[in-house]
PyMOL Python script that loads the backbone (N, CA, C, O; Angstrom):
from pymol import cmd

cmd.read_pdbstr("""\
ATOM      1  N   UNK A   1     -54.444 -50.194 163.984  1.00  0.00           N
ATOM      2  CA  UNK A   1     -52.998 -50.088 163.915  1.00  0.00           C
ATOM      3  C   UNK A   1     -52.570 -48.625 163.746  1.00  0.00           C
ATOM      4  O   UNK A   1     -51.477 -48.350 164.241  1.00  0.00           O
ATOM      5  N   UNK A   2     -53.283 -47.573 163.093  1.00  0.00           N
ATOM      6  CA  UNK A   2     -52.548 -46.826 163.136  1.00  0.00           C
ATOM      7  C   UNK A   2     -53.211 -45.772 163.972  1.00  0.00           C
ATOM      8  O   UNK A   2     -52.716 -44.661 163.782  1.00  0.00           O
ATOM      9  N   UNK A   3     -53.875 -45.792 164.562  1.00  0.00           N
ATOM     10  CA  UNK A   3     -55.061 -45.231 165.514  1.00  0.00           C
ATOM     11  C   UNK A   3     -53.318 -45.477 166.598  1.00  0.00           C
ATOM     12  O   UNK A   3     -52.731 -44.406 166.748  1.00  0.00           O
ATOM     13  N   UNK A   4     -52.651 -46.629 167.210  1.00  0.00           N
ATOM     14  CA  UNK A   4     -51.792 -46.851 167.783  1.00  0.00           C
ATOM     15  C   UNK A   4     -50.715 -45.788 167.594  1.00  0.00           C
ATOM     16  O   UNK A   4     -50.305 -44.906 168.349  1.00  0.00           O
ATOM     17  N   UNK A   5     -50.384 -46.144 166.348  1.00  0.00           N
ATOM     18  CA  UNK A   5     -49.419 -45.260 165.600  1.00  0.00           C
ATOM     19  C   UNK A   5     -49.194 -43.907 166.127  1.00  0.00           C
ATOM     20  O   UNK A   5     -48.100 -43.416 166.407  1.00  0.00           O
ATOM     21  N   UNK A   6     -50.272 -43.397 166.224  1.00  0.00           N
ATOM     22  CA  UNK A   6     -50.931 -42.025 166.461  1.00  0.00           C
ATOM     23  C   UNK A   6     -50.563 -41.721 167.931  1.00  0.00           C
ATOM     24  O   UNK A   6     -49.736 -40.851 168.207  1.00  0.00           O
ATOM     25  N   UNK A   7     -51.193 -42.456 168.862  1.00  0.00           N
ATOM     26  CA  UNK A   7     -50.902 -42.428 169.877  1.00  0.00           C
ATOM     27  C   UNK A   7     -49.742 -42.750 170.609  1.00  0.00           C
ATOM     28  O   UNK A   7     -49.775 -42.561 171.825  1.00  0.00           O
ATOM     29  N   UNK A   8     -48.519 -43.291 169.982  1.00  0.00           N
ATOM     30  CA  UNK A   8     -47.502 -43.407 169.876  1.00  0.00           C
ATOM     31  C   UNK A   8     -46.927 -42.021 169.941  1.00  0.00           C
ATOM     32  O   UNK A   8     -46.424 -41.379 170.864  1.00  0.00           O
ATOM     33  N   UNK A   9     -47.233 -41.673 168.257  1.00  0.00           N
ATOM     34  CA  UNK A   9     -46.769 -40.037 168.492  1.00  0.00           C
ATOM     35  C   UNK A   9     -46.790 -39.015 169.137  1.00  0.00           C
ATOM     36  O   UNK A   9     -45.867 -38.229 169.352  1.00  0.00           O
ATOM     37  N   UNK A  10     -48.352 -38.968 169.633  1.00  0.00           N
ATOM     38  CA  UNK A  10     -48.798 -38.111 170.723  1.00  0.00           C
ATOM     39  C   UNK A  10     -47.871 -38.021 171.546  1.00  0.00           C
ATOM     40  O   UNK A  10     -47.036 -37.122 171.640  1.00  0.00           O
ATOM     41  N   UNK A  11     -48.052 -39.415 172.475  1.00  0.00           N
ATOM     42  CA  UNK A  11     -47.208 -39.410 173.453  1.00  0.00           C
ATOM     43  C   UNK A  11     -45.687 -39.224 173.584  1.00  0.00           C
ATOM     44  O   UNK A  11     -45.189 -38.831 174.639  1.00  0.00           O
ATOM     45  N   UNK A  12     -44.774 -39.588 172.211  1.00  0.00           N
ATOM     46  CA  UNK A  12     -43.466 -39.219 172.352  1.00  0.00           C
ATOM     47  C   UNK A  12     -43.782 -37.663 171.832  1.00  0.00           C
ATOM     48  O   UNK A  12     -42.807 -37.236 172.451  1.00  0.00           O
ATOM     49  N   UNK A  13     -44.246 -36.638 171.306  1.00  0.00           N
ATOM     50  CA  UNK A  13     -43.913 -35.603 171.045  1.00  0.00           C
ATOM     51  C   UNK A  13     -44.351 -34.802 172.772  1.00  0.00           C
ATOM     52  O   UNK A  13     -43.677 -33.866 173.201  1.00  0.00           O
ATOM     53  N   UNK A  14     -45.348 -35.284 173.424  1.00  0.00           N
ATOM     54  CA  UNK A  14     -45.447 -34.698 174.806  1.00  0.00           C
ATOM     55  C   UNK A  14     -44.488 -35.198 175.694  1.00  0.00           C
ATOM     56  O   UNK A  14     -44.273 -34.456 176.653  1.00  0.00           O
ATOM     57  N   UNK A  15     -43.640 -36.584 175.640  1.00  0.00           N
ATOM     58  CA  UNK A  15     -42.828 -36.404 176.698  1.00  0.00           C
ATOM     59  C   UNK A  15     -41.049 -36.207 175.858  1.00  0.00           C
ATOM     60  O   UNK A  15     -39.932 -36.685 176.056  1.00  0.00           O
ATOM     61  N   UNK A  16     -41.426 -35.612 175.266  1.00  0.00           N
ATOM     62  CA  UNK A  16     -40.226 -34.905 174.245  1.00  0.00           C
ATOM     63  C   UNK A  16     -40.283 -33.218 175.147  1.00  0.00           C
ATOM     64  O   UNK A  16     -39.434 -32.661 175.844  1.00  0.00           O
ATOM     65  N   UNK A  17     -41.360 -32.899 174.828  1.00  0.00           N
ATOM     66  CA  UNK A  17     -41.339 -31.244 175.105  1.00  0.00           C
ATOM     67  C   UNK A  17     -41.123 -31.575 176.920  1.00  0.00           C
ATOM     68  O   UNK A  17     -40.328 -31.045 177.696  1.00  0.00           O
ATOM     69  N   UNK A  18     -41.964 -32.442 177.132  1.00  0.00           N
ATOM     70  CA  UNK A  18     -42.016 -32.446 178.835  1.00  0.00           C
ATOM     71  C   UNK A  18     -40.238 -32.392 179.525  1.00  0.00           C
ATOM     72  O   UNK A  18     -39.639 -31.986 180.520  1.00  0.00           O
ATOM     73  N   UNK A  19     -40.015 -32.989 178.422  1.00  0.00           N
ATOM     74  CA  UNK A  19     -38.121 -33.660 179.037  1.00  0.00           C
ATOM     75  C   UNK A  19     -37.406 -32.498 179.127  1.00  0.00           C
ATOM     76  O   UNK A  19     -36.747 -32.192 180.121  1.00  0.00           O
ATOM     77  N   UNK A  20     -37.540 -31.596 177.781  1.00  0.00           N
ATOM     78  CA  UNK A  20     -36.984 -30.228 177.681  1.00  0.00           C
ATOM     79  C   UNK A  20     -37.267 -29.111 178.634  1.00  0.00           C
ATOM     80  O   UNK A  20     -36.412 -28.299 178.987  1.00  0.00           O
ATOM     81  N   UNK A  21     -38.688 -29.112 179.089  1.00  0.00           N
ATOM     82  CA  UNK A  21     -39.113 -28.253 179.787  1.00  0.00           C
ATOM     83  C   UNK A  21     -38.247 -28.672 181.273  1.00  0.00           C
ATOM     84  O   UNK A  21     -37.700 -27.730 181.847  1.00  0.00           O
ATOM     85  N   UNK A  22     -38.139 -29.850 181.797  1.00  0.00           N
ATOM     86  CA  UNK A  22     -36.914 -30.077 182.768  1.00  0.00           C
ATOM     87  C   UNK A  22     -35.661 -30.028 182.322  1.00  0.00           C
ATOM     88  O   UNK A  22     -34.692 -30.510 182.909  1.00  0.00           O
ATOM     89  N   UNK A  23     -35.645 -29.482 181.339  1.00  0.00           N
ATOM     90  CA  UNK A  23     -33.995 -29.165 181.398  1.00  0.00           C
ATOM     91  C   UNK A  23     -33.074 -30.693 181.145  1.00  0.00           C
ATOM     92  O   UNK A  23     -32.005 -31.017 181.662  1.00  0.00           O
ATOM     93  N   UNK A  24     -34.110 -31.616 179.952  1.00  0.00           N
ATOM     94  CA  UNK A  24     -32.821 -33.079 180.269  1.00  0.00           C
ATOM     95  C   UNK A  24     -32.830 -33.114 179.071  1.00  0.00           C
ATOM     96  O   UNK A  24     -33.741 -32.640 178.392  1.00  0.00           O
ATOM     97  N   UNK A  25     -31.529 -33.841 178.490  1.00  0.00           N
ATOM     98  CA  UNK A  25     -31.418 -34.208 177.319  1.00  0.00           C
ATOM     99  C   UNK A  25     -32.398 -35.258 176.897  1.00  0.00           C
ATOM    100  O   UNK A  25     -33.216 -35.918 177.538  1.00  0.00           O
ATOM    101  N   UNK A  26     -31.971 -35.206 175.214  1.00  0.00           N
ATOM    102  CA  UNK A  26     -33.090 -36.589 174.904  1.00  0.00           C
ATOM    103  C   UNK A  26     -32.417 -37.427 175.122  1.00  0.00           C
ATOM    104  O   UNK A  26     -31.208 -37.419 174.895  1.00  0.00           O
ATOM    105  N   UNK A  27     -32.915 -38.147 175.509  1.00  0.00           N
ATOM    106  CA  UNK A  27     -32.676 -39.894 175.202  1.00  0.00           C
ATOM    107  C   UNK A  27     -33.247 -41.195 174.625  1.00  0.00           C
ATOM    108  O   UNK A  27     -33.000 -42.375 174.872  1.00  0.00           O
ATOM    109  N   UNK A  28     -34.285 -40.455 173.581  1.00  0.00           N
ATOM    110  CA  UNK A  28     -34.460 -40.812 172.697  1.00  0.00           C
ATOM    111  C   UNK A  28     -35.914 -41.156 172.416  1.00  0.00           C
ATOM    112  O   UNK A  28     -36.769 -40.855 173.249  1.00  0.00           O
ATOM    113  N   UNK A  29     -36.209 -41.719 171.380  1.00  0.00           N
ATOM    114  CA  UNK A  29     -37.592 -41.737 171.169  1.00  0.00           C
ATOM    115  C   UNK A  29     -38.961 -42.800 171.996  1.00  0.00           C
ATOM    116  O   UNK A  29     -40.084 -42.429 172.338  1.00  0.00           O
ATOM    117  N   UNK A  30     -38.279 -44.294 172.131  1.00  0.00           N
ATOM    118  CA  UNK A  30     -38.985 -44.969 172.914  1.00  0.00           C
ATOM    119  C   UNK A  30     -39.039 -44.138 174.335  1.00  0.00           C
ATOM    120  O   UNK A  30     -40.182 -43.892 174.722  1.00  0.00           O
ATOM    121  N   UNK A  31     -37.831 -43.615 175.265  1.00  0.00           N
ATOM    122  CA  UNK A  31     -37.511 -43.240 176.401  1.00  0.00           C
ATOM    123  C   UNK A  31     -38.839 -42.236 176.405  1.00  0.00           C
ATOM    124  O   UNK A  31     -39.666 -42.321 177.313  1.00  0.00           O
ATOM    125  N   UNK A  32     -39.027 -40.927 174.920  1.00  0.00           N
ATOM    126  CA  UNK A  32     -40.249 -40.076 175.012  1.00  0.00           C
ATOM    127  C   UNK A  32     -41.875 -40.417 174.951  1.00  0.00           C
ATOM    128  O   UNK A  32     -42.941 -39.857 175.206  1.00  0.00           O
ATOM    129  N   UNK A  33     -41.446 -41.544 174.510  1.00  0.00           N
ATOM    130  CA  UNK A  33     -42.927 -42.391 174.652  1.00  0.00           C
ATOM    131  C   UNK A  33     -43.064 -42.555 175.654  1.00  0.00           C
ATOM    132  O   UNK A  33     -44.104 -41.945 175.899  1.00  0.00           O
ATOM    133  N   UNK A  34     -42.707 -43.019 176.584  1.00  0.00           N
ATOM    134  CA  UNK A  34     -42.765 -43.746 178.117  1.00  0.00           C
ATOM    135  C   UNK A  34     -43.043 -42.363 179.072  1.00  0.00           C
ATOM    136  O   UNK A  34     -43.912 -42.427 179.941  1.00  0.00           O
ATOM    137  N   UNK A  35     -42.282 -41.138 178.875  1.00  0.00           N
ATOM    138  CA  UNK A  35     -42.351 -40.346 179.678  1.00  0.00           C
ATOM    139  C   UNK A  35     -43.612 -39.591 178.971  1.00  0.00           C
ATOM    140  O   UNK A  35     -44.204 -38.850 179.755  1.00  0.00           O
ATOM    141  N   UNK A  36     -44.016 -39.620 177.963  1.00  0.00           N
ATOM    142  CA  UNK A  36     -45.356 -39.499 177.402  1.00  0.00           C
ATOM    143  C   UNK A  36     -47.166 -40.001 178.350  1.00  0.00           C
ATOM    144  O   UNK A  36     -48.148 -39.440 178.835  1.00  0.00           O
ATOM    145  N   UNK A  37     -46.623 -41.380 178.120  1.00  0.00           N
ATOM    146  CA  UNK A  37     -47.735 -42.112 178.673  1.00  0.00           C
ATOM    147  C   UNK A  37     -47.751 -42.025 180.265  1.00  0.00           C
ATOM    148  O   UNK A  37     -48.745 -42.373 180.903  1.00  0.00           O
ATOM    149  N   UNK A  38     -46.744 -41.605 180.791  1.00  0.00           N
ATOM    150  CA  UNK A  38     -46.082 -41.611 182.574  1.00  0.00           C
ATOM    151  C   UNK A  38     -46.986 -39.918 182.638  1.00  0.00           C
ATOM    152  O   UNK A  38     -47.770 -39.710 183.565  1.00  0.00           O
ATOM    153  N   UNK A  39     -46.800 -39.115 181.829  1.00  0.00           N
ATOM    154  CA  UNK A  39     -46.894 -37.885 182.270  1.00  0.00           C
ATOM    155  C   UNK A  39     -48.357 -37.510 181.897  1.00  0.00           C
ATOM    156  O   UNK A  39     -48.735 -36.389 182.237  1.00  0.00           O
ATOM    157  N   UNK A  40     -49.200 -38.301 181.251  1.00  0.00           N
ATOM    158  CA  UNK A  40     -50.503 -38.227 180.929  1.00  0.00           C
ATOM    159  C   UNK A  40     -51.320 -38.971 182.098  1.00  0.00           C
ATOM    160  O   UNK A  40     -52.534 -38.856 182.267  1.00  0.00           O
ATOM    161  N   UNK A  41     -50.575 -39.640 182.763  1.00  0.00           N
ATOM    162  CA  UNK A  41     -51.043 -40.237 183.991  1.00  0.00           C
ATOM    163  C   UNK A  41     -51.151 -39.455 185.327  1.00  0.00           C
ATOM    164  O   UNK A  41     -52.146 -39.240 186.018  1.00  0.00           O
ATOM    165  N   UNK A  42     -49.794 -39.071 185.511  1.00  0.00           N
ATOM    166  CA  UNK A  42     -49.457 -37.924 186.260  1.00  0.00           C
ATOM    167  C   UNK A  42     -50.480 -36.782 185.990  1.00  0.00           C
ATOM    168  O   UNK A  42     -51.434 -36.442 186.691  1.00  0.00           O
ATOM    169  N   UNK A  43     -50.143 -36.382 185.061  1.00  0.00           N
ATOM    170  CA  UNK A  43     -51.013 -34.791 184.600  1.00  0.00           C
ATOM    171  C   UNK A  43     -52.481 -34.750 184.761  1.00  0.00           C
ATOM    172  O   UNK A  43     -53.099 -33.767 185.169  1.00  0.00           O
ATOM    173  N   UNK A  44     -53.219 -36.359 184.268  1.00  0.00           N
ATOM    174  CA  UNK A  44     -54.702 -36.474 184.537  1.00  0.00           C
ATOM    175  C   UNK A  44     -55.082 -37.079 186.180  1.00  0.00           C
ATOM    176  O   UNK A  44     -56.273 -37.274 186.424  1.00  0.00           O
ATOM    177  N   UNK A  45     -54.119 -37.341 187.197  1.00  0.00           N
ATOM    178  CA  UNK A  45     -54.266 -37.565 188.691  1.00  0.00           C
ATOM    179  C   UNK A  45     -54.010 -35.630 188.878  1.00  0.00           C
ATOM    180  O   UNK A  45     -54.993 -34.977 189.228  1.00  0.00           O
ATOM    181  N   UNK A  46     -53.069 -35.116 188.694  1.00  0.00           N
ATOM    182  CA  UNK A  46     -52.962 -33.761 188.734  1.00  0.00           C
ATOM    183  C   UNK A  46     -54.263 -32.951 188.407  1.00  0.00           C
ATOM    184  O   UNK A  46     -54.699 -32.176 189.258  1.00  0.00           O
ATOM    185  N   UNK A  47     -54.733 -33.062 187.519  1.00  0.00           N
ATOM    186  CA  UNK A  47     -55.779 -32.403 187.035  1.00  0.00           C
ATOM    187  C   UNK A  47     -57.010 -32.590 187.237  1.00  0.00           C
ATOM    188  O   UNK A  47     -57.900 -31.970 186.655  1.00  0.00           O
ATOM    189  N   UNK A  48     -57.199 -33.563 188.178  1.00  0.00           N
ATOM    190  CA  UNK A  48     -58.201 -34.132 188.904  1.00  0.00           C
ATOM    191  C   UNK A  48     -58.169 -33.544 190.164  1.00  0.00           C
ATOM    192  O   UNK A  48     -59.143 -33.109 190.779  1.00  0.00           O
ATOM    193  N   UNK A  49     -56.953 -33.549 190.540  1.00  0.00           N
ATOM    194  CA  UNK A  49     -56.772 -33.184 192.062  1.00  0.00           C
ATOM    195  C   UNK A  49     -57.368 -31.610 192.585  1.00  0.00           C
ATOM    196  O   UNK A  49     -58.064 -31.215 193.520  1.00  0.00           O
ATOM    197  N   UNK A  50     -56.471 -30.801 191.084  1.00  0.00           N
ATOM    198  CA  UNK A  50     -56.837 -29.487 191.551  1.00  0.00           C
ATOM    199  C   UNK A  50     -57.983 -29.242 191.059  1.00  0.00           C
ATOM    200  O   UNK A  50     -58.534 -28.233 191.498  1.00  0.00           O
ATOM    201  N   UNK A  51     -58.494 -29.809 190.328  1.00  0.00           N
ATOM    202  CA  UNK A  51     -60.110 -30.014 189.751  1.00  0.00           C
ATOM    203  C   UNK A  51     -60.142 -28.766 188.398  1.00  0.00           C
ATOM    204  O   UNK A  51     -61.086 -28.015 188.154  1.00  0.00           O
ATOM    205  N   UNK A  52     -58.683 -28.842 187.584  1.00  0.00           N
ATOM    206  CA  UNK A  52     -59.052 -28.231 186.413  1.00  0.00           C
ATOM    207  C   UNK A  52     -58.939 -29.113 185.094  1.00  0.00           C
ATOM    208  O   UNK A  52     -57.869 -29.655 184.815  1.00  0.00           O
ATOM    209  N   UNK A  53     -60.209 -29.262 184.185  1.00  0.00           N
ATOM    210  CA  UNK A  53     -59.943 -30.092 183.057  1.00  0.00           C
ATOM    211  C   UNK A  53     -58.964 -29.424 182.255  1.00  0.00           C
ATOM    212  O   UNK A  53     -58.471 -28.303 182.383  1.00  0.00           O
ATOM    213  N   UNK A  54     -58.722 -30.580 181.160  1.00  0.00           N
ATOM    214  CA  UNK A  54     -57.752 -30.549 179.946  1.00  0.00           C
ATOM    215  C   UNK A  54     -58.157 -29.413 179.201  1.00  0.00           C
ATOM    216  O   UNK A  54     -58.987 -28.728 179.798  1.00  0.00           O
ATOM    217  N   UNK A  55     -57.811 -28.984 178.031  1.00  0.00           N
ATOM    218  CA  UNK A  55     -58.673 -28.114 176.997  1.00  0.00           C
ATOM    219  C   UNK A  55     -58.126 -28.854 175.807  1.00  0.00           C
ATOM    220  O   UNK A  55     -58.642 -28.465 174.760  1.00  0.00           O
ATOM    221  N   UNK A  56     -57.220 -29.821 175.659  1.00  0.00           N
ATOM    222  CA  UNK A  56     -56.337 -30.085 174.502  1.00  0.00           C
ATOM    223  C   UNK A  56     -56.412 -31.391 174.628  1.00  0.00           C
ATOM    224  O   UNK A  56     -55.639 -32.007 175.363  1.00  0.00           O
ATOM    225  N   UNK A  57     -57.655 -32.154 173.698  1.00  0.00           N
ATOM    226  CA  UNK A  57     -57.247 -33.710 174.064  1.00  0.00           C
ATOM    227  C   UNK A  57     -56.849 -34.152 172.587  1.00  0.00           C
ATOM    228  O   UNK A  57     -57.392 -33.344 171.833  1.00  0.00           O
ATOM    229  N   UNK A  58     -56.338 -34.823 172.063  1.00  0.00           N
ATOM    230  CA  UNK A  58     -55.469 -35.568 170.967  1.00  0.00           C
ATOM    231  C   UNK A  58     -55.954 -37.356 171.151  1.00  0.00           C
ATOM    232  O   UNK A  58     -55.566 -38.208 171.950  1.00  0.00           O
ATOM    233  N   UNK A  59     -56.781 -37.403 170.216  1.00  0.00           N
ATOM    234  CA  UNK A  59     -56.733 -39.127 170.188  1.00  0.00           C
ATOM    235  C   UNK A  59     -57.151 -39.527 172.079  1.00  0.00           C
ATOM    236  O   UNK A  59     -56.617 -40.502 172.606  1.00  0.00           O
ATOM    237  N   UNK A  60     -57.815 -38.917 172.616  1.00  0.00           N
ATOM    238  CA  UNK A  60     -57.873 -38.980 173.965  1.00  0.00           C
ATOM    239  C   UNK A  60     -56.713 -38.685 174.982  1.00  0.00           C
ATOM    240  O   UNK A  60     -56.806 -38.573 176.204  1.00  0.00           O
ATOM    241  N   UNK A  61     -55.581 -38.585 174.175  1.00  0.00           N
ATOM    242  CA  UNK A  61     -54.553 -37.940 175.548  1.00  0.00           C
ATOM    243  C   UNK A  61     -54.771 -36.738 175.358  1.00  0.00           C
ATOM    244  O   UNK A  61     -54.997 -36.112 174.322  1.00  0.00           O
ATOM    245  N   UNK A  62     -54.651 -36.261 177.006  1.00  0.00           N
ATOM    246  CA  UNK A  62     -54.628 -35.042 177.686  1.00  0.00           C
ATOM    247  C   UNK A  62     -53.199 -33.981 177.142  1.00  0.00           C
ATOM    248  O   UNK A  62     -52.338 -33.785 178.000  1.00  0.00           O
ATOM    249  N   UNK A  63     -53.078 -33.595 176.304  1.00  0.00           N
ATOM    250  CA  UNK A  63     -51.977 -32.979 175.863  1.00  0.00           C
ATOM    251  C   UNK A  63     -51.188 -31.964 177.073  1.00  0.00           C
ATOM    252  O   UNK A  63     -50.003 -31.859 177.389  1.00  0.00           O
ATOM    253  N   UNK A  64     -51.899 -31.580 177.357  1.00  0.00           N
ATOM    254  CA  UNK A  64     -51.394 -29.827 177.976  1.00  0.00           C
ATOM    255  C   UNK A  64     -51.015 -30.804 179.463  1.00  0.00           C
ATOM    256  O   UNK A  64     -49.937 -30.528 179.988  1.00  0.00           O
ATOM    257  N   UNK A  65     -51.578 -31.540 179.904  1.00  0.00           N
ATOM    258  CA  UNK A  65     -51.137 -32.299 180.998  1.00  0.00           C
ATOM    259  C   UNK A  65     -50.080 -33.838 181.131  1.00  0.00           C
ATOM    260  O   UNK A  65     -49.514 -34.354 182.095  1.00  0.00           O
ATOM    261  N   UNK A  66     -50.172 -34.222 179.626  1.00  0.00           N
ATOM    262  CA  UNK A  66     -49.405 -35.005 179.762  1.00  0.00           C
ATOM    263  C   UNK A  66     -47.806 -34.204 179.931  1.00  0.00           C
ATOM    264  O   UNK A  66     -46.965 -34.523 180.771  1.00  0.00           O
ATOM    265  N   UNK A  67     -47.648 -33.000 178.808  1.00  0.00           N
ATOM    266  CA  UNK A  67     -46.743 -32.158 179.038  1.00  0.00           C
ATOM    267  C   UNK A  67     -45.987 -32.038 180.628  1.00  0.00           C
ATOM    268  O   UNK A  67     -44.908 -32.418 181.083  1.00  0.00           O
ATOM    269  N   UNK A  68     -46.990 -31.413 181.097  1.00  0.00           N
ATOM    270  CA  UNK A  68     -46.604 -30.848 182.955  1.00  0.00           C
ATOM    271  C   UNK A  68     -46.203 -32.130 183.286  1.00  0.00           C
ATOM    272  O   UNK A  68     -44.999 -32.199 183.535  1.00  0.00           O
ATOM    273  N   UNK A  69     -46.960 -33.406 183.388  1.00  0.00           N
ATOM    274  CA  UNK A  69     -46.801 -34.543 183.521  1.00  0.00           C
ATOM    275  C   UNK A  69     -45.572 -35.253 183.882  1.00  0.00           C
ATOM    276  O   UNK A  69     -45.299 -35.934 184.870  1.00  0.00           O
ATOM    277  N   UNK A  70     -44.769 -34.870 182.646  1.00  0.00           N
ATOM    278  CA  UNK A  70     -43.659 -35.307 181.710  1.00  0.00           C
ATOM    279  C   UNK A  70     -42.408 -34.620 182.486  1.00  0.00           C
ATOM    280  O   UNK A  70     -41.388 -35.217 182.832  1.00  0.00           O
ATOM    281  N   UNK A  71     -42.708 -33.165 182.700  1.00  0.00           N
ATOM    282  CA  UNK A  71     -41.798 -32.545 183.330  1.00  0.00           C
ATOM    283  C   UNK A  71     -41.245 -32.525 184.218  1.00  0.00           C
ATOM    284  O   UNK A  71     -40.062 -32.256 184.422  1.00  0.00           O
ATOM    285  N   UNK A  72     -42.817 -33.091 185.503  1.00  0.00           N
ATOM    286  CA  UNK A  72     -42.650 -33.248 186.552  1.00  0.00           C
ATOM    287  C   UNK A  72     -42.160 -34.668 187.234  1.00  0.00           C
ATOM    288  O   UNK A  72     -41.892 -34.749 188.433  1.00  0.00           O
ATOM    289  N   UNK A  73     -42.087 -35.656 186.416  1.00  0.00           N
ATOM    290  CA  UNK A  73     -41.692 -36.455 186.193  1.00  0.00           C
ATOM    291  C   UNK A  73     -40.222 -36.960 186.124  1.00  0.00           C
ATOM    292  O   UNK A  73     -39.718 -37.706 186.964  1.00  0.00           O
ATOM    293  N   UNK A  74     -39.556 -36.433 184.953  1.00  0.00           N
ATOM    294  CA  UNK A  74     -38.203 -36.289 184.824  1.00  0.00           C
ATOM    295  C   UNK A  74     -37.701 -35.330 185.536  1.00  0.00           C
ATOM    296  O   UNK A  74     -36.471 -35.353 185.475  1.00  0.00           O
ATOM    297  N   UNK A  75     -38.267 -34.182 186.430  1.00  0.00           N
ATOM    298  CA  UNK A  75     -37.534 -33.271 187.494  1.00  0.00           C
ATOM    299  C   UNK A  75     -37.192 -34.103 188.327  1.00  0.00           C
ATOM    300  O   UNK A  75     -36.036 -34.161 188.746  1.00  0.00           O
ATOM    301  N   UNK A  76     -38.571 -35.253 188.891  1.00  0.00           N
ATOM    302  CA  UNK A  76     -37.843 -36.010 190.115  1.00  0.00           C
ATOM    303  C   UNK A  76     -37.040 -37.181 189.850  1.00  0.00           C
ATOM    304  O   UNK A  76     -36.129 -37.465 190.628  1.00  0.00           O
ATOM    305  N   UNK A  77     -37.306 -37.966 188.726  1.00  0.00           N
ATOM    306  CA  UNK A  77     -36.306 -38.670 188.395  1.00  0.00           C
ATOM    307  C   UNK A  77     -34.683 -37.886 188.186  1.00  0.00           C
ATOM    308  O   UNK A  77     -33.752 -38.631 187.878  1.00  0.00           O
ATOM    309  N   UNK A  78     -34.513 -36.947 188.300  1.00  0.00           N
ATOM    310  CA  UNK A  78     -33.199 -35.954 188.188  1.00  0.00           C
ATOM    311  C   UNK A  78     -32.669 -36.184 189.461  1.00  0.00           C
ATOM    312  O   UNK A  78     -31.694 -36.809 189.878  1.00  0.00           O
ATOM    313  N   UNK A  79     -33.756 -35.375 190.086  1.00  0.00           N
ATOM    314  CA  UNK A  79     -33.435 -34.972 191.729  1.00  0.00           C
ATOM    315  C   UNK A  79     -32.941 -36.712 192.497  1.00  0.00           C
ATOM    316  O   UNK A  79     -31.900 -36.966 193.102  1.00  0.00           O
ATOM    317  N   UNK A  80     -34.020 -37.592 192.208  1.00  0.00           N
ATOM    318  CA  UNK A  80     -33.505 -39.071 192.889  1.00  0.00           C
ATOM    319  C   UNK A  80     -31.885 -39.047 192.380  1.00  0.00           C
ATOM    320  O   UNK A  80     -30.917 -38.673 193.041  1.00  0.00           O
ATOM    321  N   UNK A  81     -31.905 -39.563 191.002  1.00  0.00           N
ATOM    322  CA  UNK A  81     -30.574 -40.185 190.472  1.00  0.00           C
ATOM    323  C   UNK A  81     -29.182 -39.008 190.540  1.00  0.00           C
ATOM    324  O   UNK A  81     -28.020 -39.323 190.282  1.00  0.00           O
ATOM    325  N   UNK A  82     -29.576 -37.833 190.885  1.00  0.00           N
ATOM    326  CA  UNK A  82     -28.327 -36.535 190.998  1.00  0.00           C
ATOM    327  C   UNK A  82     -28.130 -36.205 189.814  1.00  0.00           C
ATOM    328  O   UNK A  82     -27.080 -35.569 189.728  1.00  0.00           O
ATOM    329  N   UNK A  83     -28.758 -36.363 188.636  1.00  0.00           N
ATOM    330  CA  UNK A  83     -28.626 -36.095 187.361  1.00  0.00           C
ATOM    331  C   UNK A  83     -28.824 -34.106 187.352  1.00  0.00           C
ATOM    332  O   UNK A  83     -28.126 -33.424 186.601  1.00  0.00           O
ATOM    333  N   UNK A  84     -29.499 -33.699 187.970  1.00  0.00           N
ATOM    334  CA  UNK A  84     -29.727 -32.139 187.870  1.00  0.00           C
ATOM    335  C   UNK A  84     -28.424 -31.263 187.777  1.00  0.00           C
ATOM    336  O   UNK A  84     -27.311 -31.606 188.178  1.00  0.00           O
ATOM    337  N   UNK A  85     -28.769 -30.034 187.158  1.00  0.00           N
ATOM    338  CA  UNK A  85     -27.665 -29.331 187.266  1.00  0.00           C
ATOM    339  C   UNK A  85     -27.224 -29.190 188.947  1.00  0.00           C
ATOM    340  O   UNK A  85     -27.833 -29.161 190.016  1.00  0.00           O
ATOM    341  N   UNK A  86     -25.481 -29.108 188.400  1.00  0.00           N
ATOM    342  CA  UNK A  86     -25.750 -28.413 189.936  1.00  0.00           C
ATOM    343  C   UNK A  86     -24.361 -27.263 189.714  1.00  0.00           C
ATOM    344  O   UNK A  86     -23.402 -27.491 188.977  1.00  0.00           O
ATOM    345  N   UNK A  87     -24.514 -26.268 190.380  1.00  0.00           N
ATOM    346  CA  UNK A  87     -23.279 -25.091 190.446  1.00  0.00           C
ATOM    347  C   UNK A  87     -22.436 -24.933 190.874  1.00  0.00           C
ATOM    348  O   UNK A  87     -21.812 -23.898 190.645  1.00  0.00           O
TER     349      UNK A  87
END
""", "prot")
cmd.dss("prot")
cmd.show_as("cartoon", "prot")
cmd.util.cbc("prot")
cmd.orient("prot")
């Protein structure tokens, strides 16, 4: 249970920073979990692809990639829904 807990946190504090790093507001804590676990998915197909490992794993998530993950993630969810800035 709290091994969960943990990984809970992980993942909302990486798709917390990930959200910011695109430039979106929060929307809250379950929403950073999700873009957590989305962007550790993303980030470890990413990091496979270009064939560079993690250096930062936490409870087994990929930190430094769930991050990018996260970002890249909510950039295109922006770009689909028109949510991005625009000038």
């Amino acid at each position: 249970m709290i091994r969960l807990l943990i990984l809970l946190f992980i993942a909302s504090i990486c798709g917390s920073i990930g959200a910011k790093l695109a430039d979106s507001k929060s929307k809250g804590c379950f929403t950073s979990i999700i873009l957590g676990f989305i962007g550790a998915l993303i980030g470890s197909w990413i990091s496979k692809s270009v064939g560079i490992e993690d250096f930062l794993y936490i409870k087994g998530i990929p930190v430094f990639w769930s991050i990018i993950g996260s970002a890249l993630f909510v950039t295109i969810l922006n770009l689909i829904s028109g949510n991005g800035k625009r000038k």
